[in-house]
Each structure stands twice: as structure tokens, then as C-alpha cells.
C-alpha positions in Angstrom: -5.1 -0.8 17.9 -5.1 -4.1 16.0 -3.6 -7.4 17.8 -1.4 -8.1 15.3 2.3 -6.9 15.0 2.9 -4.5 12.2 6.6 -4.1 13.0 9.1 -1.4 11.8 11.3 -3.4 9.1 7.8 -4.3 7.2 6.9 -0.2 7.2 10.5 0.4 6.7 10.6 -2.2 3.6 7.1 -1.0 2.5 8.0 2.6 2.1 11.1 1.5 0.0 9.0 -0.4 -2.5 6.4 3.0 -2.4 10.1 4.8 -3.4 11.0 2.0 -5.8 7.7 2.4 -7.7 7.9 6.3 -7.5 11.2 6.0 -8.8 10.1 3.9 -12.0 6.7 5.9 -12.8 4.1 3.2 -11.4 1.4 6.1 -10.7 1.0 5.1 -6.9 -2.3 7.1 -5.5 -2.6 5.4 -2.7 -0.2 3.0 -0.3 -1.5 1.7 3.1 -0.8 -1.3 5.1 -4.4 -2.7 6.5 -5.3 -5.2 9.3 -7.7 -8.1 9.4 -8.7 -9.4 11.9 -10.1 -12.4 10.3 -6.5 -13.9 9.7 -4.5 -11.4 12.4 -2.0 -10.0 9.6 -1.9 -6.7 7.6 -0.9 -6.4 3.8 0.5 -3.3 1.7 -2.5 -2.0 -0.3 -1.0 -0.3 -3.2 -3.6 1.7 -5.8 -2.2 2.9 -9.0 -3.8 5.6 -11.7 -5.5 3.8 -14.1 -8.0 1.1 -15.5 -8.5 -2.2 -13.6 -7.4 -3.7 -17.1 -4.0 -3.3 -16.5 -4.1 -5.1 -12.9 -2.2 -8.4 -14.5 0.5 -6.4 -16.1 1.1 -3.8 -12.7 1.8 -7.0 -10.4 4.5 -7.9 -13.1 5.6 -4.4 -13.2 5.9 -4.4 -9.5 7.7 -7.4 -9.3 10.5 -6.2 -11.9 11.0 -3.1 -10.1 11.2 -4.5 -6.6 13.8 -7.4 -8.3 15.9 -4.3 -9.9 15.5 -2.4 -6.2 16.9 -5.8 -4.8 19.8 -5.9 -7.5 21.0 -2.1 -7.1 20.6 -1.6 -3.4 21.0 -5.4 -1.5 21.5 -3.4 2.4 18.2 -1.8 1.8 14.9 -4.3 2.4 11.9 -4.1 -0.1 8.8 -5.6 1.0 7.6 -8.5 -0.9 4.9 -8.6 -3.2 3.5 -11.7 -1.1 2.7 -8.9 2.0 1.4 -6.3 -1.3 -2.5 -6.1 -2.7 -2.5 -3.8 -6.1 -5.4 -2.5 -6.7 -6.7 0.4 -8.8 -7.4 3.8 -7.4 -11.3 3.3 -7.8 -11.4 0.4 -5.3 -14.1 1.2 -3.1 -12.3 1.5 0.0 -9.5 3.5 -1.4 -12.5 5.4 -3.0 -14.0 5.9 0.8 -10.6 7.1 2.3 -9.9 9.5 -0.4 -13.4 11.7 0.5 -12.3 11.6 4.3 -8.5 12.5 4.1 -5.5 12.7 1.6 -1.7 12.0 3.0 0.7 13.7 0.2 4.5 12.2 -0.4 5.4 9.7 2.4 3.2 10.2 5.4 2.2 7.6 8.7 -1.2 8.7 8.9 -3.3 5.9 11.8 -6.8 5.5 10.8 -9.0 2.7 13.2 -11.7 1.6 14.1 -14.0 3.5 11.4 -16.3 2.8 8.8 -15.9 4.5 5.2 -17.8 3.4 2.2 -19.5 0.6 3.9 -16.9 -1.0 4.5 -15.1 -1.5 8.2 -11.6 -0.8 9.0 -10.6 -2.0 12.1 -7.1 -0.3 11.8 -5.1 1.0 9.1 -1.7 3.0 8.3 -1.9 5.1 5.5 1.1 6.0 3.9 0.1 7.9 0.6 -3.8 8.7 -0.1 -3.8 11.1 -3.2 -6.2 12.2 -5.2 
């Protein structure tokens, strides 16, 4: 397991904003909180159906939802975008962990110390990882 403290509000908060974006039709495939090492955090990685075009506009989209989620629901914490990567679901790595596993709904699946699609993940919580 990774040094760094992934603590239970920041789960907590992130499966809200996975709900939020459910709730509002974002197309989440994939939503994982990942370590590195290299600067001893971990950050949401949220993938969304559909073209890496539309990145600009599903950071906006995000933050709108998680501002409404804020408005209609202040006692429940929504992670902020600041702790979130968006990316699209045919990022490599999301790519990689698709062919080795899928998580439906809202799962807490621990992946570490692995390497999929050339690419090295020292630790990693998988929350969603559709096809």
C-alpha cells in the first residue's frame, strides 16, 4: 500500500461527485482514485464515453454539477474538481485496466503494485471500471 493517506471523507466525497455525475447523465466509464508516488497524493481519475474533443467542455460540466450538488445537498461533501483528472475512456491506462477487470455501479476494488499497458501503478482504488 501507498505512503500516502487516502482518507475516508475524500472516498466518501468522491463517490458523491461519481453519484452527482450519474445523476446528471455525464457517461462516467470509469472512476478511480490513483497514487503517485512522485508527489505522495492520489487524484479522482474520472473517464467519460466519448471523444477527447469534448474534454474542455466535461471539466465545465463537472464543475456545474458539483456546484448544483453543493447548492441542493450542503451536509453531504463533494470532492473537488482540484483532487479530479477527467479524462476519456480511451486513455491508455483506463484502456489497460478495462482488459484486466470491470467494477459495475459503485465498487472499492484495490489494485497495486501492477503494471497494465506499460504503464506502472503503484496503487490504486477503483471505484467504477465499465466497459
Amino acid at each position: 500500500m501507498a505512503s500516502g493517506a487516502l482518507v475516508r471523507a475524500d472516498i466518501d466525497a468522491g463517490i458523491n461527485l461519481i453519484r452527482a455525475l450519474d445523476e446528471n447523465g455525464f457517461g462516467v466509464a470509469a472512476a478511480l482514485w490513483l497514487y503517485n508516488s512522485d508527489v505522495d497524493n492520489w487524484r479522482m481519475i474520472i473517464a467519460y464515453r466519448g471523444p477527447r474533443k469534448d474534454l474542455e467542455k466535461k471539466y465545465f460540466d463537472a464543475a456545474t454539477i458539483a456546484a448544483d450538488w453543493r447548492k441542493a445537498r450542503p451536509q453531504e461533501p463533494i470532492l473537488d474538481l482540484s483532487k479530479v483528472k477527467i479524462t476519456s475512456a480511451d486513455d491508455r491506462l483506463i484502456a489497460g485496466l478495462g482488459i484486466a477487470m470491470r467494477v459495475d455501479g459503485l465498487g472499492e476494488v484495490r489494485f497495486s503494485h501492477n503494471t497494465i499497458n506499460g504503464i506502472y501503478v503503484e496503487d490504486a482504488l477503483i471505484h467504477r471500471l465499465a466497459a
